[in-house]
Phi, psi and omega in degrees: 000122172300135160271142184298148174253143158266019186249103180255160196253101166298126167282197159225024174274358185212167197263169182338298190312337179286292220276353143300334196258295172299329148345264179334329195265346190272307174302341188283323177255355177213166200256356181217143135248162138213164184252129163295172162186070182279130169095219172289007157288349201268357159299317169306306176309306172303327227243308192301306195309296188308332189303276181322281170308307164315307164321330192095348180281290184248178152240147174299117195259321182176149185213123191239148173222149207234158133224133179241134175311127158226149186290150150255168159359283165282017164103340197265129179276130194220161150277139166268165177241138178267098180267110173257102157285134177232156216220110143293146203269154197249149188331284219275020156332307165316301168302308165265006150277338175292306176304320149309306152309278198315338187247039161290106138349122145326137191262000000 
């Protein structure tokens, strides 16, 4: 059986708010997360980290920003810019998902 990873890979195919949500849910079982984020992924990353931190669900651990090579299409090696933030689940975490789920709307 594979062990879950805390490490998630942002797009930009779906917005900030999906990988807040997964954060939280990454956190109920692990004590750091982080977020990947290449290229123009990496607005996402930054705004879910922030998200996260205003809310109080975390604190911040480390935030690195990288460049990695990659070939393109045509054969030509170019840089991307890379973001990882990594993120501790905060003391009262429990505590304000709870507090949350109660002033959750019902679907």
């Amino acid at each position: 059986m594979a062990e879950e990873s805390n490490i998630i890979k942002v797009s930009v195919k779906r917005g900030y708010a999906s990988f807040v949500y997964q954060s939280k849910e990454v956190l109920k079982t692990h004590e750091t997360v982080a977020l990947h984020g290449l290229g123009e992924a990496t607005a996402n990353v930054v705004r879910a980290a922030e998200m996260l931190c205003s809310n109080g669900y975390t604190t911040l651990e480390n935030f690195q920003t990288l460049s990695v090579p990659e070939t393109d299409r045509e054969g030509i090696s170019r840089n991307r810019n890379k973001a990882i933030i990594t993120l501790r689940r905060s003391s009262n975490f429990d505590q304000i998902c709870e507090e949350f789920e109660k002033t959750r709307k019902p679907k």
